[in-house]
Each structure stands twice: as C-alpha cells, then as structure tokens.
N, C-alpha and C positions, 0 to 999 in steps of 0.2 A: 495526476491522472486518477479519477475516480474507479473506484473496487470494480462497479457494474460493468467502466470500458474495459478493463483490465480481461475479466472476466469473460467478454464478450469477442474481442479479442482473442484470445487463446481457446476458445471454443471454435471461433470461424479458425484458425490456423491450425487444431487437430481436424476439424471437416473437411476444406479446403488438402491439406496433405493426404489423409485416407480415400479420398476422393481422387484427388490425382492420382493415388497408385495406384487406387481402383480403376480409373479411365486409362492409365497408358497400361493396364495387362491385360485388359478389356479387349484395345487396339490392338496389340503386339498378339492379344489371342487369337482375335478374329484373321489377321492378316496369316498368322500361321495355320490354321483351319484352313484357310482359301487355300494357302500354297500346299496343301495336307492335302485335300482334296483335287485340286488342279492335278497335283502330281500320280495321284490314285488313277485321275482318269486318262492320265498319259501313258501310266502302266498298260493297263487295259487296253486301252486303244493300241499301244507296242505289240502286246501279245495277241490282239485279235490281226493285226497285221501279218505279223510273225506266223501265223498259224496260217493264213489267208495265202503270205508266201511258199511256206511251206507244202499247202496243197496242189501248189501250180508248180512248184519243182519235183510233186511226187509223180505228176500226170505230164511230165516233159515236155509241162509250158498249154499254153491255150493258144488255139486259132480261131481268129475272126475272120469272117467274110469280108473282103477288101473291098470298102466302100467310099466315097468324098468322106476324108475325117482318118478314118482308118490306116493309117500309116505304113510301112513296113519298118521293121526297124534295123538301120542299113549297118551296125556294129553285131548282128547275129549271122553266124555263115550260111543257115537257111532259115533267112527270115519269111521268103514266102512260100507256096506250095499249091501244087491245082489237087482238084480232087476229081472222082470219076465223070462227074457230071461238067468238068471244065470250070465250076468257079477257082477263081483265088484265093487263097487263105495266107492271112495276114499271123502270126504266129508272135504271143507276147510271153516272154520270160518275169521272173516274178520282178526284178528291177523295175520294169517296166510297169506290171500291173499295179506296182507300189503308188510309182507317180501319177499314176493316171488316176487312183484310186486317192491320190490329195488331192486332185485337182476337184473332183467332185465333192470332197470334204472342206476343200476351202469355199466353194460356192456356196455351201450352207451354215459356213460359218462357223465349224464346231474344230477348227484350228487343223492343219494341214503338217505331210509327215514329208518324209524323202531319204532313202537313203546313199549314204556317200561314203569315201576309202578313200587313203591316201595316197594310192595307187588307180585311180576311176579309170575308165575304159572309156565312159562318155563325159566326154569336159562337163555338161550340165550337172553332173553327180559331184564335180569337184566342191568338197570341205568350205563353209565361213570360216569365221576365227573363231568361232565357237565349237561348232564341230570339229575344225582342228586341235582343239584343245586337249577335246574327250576323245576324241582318239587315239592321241599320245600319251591320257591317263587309262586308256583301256589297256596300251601296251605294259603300261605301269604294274598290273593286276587291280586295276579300279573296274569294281562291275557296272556303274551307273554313273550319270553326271547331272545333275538340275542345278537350272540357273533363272534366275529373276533378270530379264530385262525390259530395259525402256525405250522404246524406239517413236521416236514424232509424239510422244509425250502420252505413248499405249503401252502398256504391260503386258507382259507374254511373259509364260512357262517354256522353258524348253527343258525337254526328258531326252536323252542318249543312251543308250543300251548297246554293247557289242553285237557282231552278227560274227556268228562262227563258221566253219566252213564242214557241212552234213555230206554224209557218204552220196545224199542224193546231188549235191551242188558240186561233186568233181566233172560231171558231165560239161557244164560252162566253164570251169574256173583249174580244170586240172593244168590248164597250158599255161598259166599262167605262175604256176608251181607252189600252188598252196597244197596242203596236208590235211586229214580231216582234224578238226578242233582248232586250224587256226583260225586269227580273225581276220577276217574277209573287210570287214568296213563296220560300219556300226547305223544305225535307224534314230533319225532323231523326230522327235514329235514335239511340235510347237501347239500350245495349249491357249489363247489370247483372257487375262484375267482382267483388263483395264476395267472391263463395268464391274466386276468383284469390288476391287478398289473404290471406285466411284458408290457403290453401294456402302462400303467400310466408310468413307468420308462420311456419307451424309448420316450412318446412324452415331457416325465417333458428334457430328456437329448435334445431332437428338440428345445425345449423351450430355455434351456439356450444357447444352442450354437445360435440360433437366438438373443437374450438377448444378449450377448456379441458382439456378429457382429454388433448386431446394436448402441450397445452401443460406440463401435470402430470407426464406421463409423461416429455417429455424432459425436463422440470427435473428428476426426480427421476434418470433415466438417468444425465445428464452430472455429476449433484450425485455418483455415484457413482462413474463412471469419473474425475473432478477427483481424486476424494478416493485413488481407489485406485494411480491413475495418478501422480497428481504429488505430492498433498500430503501422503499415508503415505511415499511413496519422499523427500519433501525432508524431515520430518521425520527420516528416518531418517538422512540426510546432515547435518542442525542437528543430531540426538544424536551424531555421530561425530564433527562440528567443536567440539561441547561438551567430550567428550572428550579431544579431542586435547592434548596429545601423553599416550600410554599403551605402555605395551610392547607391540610388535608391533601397533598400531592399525591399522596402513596393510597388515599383512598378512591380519588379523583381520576384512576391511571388508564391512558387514553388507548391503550395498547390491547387489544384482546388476547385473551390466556388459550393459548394453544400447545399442543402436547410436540410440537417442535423446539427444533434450539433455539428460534429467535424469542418462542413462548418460552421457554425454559428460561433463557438469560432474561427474562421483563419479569419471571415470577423472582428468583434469585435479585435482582435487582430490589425489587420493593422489601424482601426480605433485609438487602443492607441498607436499605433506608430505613428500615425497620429499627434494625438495630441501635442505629449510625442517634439517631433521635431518643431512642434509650438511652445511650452512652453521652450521647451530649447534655441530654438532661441532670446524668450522672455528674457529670462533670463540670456542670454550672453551678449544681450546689453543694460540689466538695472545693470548686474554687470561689462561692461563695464566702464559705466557712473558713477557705485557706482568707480570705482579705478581712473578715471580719476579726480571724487570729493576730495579722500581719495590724490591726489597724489596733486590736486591745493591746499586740507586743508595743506598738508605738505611745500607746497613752503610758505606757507603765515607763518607758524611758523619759515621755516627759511628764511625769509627775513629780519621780527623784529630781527631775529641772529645776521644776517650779513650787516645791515644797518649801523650799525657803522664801518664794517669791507672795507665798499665802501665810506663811510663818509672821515674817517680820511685818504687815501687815496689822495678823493680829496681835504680836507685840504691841504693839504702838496703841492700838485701842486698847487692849486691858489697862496701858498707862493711862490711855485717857480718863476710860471708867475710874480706875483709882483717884483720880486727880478731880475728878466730879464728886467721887465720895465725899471727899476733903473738903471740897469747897463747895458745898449746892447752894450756898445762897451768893455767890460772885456773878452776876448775870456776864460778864465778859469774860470771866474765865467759862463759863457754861457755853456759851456762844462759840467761844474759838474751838473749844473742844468736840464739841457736835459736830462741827466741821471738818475736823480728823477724824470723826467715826466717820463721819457720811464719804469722806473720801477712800478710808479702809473700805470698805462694803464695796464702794463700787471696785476696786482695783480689785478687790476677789470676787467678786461679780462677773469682773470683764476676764478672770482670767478663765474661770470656771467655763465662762459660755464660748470660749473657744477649746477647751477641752471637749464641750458636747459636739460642736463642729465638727472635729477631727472624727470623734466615735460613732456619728449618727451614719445608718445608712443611709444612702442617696439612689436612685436611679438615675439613669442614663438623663436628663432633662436639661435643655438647653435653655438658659436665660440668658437675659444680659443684664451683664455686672461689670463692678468693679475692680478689673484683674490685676491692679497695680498692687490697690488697697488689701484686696485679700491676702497677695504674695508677702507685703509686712506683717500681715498677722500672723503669718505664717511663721517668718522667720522671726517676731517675737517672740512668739510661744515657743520654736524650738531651739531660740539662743536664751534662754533664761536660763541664768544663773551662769552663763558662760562671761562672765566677766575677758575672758583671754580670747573672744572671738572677737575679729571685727568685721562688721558687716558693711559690704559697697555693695550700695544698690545702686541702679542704674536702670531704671523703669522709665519708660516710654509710650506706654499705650496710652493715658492720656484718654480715652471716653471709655464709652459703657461697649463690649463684645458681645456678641451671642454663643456663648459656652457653657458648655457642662460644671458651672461654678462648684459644685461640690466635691464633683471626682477631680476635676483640676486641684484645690486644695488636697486632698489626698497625696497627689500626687509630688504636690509642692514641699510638701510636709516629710514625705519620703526620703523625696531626692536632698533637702535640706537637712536631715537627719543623718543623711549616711554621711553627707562632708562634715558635718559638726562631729561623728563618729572616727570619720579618717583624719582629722587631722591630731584626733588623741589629745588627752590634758596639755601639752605643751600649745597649745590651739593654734591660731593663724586668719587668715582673711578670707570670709566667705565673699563673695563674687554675683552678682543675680543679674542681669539682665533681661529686659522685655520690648517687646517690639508687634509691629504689624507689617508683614511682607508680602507683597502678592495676594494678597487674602487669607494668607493665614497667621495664627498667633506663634510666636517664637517667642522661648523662655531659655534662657540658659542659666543653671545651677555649676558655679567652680569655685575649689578650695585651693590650697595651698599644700593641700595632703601629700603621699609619696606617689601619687597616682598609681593607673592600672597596669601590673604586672604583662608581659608581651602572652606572656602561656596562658592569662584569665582572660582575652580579649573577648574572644569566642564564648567565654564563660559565663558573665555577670549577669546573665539576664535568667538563666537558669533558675526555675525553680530551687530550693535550699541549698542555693552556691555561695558558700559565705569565706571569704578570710581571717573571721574576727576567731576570737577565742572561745571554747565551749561555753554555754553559758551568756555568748556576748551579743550574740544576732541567730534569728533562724535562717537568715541568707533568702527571704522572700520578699522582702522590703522590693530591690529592685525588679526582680517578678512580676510582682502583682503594680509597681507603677505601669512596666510595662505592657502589661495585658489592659490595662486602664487605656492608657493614650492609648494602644491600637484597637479598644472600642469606639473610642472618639473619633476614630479614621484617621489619626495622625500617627508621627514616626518618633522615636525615642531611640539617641544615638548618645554613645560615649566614645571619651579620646581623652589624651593627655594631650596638657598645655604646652606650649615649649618653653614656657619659665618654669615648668614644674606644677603638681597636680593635675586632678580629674577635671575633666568638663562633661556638663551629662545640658544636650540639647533639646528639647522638646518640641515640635511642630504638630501644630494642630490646624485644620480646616476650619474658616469662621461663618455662619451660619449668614444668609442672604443682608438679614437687617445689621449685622456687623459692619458690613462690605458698604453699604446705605452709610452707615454711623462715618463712616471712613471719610466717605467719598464727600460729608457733608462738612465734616472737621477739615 
C-alpha cells in the first residue's frame, strides 16, 4: 500500500471518528435541551395550575350559571345552588376546574394536565401505570417524576409533582381523613415533544450529509496536495536516485530547491552525490595505482622466472660470436651460427614483448581475439623456469570472442601466478580449462596446492589478504583480478577440488559479434 493511501486513510479515520463524536453529542445534546426545556415548561405549566387551583380553593370553589354544557358535578354535596334572582348555579371545585382547564389546553395543543390519587372520588381521576408509579415514588419522598414516552410512534413528556393537602383543602377532603401536608394525589402534565424529535432528525440528517461532504472534500483536498506536494516531488527524487550516476545529474536536478524537508532532503542529496563522485574519483586512482603496483609486484616475480630463460639464450650467442671469431672465413660455420643468433634474439624478443603485455596499461576495450592462444602465453611466461610444473591445458574456445583481451590477460596472469605460488618448490600440475556457455566465456585456473583454508573462504578476495610469508605476496593479486572481471560484468569464484587444491572459475559475458562467431562455428 502506497505512503499517500496510507496517509489518506488515517486522516479520513481521525475525521470520520471526531466527527462521529461530534455528531452523536451534538444529538444526545440537542435531545436533552428538548427534554430540558419540555420539562421547564411542564414545571410552569404545574405551578400556573397549582396557583390557578389554589385560588378556587381560597374562594370555596366558583359558580357558573347552569347552561346546556354546564354540568353539576354530582360527587360535590352542594353542587348546585339558586340565587336571588332564581338562576342556578353550577359550583366547580379546583379538581374540576383542573380538567376542564385540559380540556381547553388539549384543543390547542399545548399538551393537557389532570390530576389523580390513589384513593380518587371520581373513577375518571383514577391513576395510568404511569401515574401510579409516581405516586408510590411520592410516597417514597420523591418530589418529581419525568418520563419520556412513546405512544402510536409520538413522544410525549410527562411531569408529576405531589399535591399536598392546605389548610384551605380540609373543607373537601377532611372526611376523608387526610391531615394538613399530606399527599392528597399528585398533577401530572403531559407535554407532546414528537415534532421536537422530528426536527432533531432532520438537522442530525443536515448534520451528517454536512459531515460527509466535508469529510469528502478534505480527503479529496489533502489526497491532492499529498500527491502534489510530496509524492510527485519524491517521485521525482526516486527517478534522479534511479538514475544516478549520469553525466552532469547533480547539475541537471529536476527537483526545485525549496526551504521544506522534501527541499531539504533534494539539496542533501546532491550534496552525497557530490561527494559520492569525489570519493569515487578518489578511489579509481588509488585503485588505479593499487593494479598498476599489483601488476609491477607481478613482473618482478616473473623476471627472477625468466632470468635464466634470457640468460641461457645469451649464453649460447656469446659461444656463437666466439666461434665466429675463430672461424670468419668458414662460410658454413658462419651460416649455421647466424642462425643461432637469430633464433637467440627472437626467443628474447618474444619473451620481452610479453613481459610488456603484462605491464602495459589497458582500458576496458573490447576486441576479438585469440583467448586460447593468449591463455599459453600466459602460462608460458609464468611457468618459466618451473621445470617441476606441469601444465594440462584443456582449451576449447576454438575462434576469435569479443573481450577485453588485455585485462583478461591480466587476469590470467594473476590467477596463474598464485597456483604456480601455492603449490611451492615442491610444484605440481596446473590445470586451465576454457570454454563457451550460454554466451558467456568460462575459464578455470586449478592446482594441486593445499587449497583454500575453510576460515579464508570469505577472505581471499580482500584487498591485502594474503597467506604467504612477509615479504612473499602483497595479498592483492586476487583483489584486483577480481575487481577486473567484475568490470567486465562477469563473476570470479573460488572452491577447492575434491582431489585436492584450489579452483579459481572466471565467467564473463561475450560481447554480440562473439555470440554471431559462436552461432557461425
């Protein structure tokens, strides 16, 4: 998964979270405000009753003129009464004026009251399960009761408050054997909240489609500015480190410098390319100078070789001269003798100009040549004078390759050096094989030596990792072969045999017209 989804991601899951919590305290706020305020105006409404009753039990009750409508109310012992003019009068106690005064509050909808006992006088005052409840928690010393209900799928408040019993209310209620301050019954008021509700839904539904828009909108923002901001300008820093190294890369750099961390890490950057290119430079021409060391320590091991292979040579000519001195007027002795010089000459001739071979630097340049023929040269020059080696070649290539003929010599020259080395004066049989595989060249150098110790395995290739004696090797021979073959693109591997000694294998990639040379042989 990409940084940007990762990122983007966990930003939508901290918005999304803070947002949710912010939407249901939002709702749980708003629903308790409703019922905060519902409850507020149930009080109110209680106590404007309360007060309302209170005035009709201070004035022992009201009479109305007895009209169609106007009832008596047949649980009062003088509910009606004439007056001097002969009307009737209908006479309401506050019970009464209570219900009648819902009745008109339920018509205009602002929620309707009644009060009830558990003891009622009039069955219609008898207690729900609701009001029975609070009743029995008034007896309890509970001064209030609010409840949320849901009835046909409407919400209502209901508010219950005690009603006590006033020195003005033993007039009604003394026969019945209450005391002043007990409770007589209790006033419930029903408050209707369902459109509160209904209004709560549709802004909690405002809410979220806001909440989601906006939620969208900054994923989509910051999915933008990620992408614009970081992940094109790192991308464009992964394509310059892909690159790298390229001519002028670090001057060429596609990145703009900006005083941020992604400018920061592009300026830092060119700075270790900076250096990286210093250092390497550095170090191209102290391992220059380490192979051009490694290649004069090889000429001085094969010279002591081939000092007597140039010696006895000129032995043989000075006899000759002498033996010309003697006789300069023998035309056949002059004839045969000139023929011994001219062959001394060239066999120090020929041995000379692969001494320059070995010591000349080469570059990297790919030709095609003779990799059989070179690898005898090789191993003539550096078994000379080794009477006690024998050499089994086993060469195979067989036409012309397209390789680096110079540093391959080099390399030949090395790896054949170090076995003429291990196997020490008591000598033994060097081993060479050559080939074409796949399209690449394979060469294998093996001796008869004590081969490679298990603790030096990881070792030999080491810059000045040697086993010989002070004085005997600088331990860079196999180094610098190997930094050779893996300029060439190829691989340089060592093992021991299982009859005994080293094997050092060389694979190298052969150049297109090699693979042509191949396919035509």
């Amino acid at each position: 998964m990409q940084l940007k989804t990762k990122f983007i991601i966990f930003i939508g899951l901290v918005i999304c979270c803070s947002f949710g919590v912010t939407f249901y305290r939002t709702s749980n706020y708003q629903e308790e405000l409703v019922v905060e305020m519902a409850t507020r105006q149930a009080k109110m409404l209680f106590h404007q009753i309360h007060i309302t009753r209170q005035w009709v039990a201070d004035h022992n009750g009201l009479f109305l003129v007895k009209v169609p409508g106007v009832e008596e109310n047949p649980f009062l012992a003088d509910g009606t009464i004439q007056d001097d003019e002969g009307n009737w009068l209908v006479k309401r106690n506050p019970a009464m004026v209570t219900r009648e005064l819902s009745a008109y509050a339920a018509r205009e909808g602002i929620g309707h009251f009644n009060v009830t006992s558990l003891k009622p006088i009039n069955p219609d005052n008898a207690p729900d399960d609701f009001e029975r409840r609070s009743l029995i928690k008034f007896d309890a010393g509970i001064d209030e009761v609010v409840e949320i209900e849901e009835v046909d799928g409407r919400c209502r408040l209901r508010y219950m408050a005690p009603l006590n019993v006033a020195e003005r209310c033993l007039g009604c209620h003394i026969d019945q054997g209450y005391a002043v301050g007990d409770i007589r019954g209790g006033m419930n008021v029903t408050i209707p909240i369902d459109w509160a509700f209904s209004e709560i839904s549709a802004n909690n539904r405002m809410l979220l489609s806001i909440g989601l828009a906006t939620i969208a909108i900054v994923s989509l923002t910051i999915f933008v500015m990620f992408d614009q901001l970081v992940v094109k300008r790192l991308k464009v820093l992964a394509g310059e480190m892909d690159q790298y190294p390229k001519p002028h890369s670090t001057n060429n750099f596609a990145l703009a410098e900006t005083d941020d961390e992604i400018g920061m890490l592009a300026k830092h950057f060119r700075k270790l390319c900076q250096r990286h290119d210093r250092f390497q430079q550095e170090l191209d021409a102290s391992r220059e100078q380490v192979f051009q060391s490694e290649k004069l320590a090889a000429l001085g091991r094969l010279v002591a070789g081939v000092s007597h292979e140039i010696n006895n040579p000129l032995g043989g000519m000075q006899n000759c001269i002498q033996t010309l001195r003697k006789h300069p007027d023998n035309p056949e002795t002059v004839s045969r003798y000139l023929e011994l010089l001219n062959q001394g000459v060239a066999s120090i001739k020929n041995t000379v100009q692969q001494l320059l071979k070995i010591g000349r630097k080469e570059p990297l340049v790919l030709q095609l040549g003779n990799v059989d023929q070179m690898i005898r040269e090789c191993l003539e020059l550096t078994c000379m004078g080794r009477d006690d080696i024998l050499l089994d070649t086993r060469l195979s290539v067989q036409q012309p390759v397209l390789v680096s003929m110079e540093i391959l010599r080099q390399v030949i020259v090395n790896l054949a050096g170090n076995a003429v080395q291990a196997m020490g004066r008591s000598g033994g049989t060097l081993t060479v094989t050559s080939g074409v595989d796949v399209g690449s060249l394979l060469i294998e150098v093996a001796d008869t030596g004590p081969g490679i110790a298990p603790e030096h395995q990881d070792k030999i290739f080491e810059p000045f990792f040697t086993t010989k004696e002070v004085g005997e090797g600088t331990g860079l021979g196999l180094s610098v072969s190997y930094s050779l073959v893996e300029g060439m693109g190829g691989e340089l591997t060592a093992g021991n045999r299982s009859e005994g000694g080293a094997i050092f294998t060389v694979a190298i990639p052969l150049g297109h017209e090699s693979l042509l040379s191949g396919e035509k042989a």
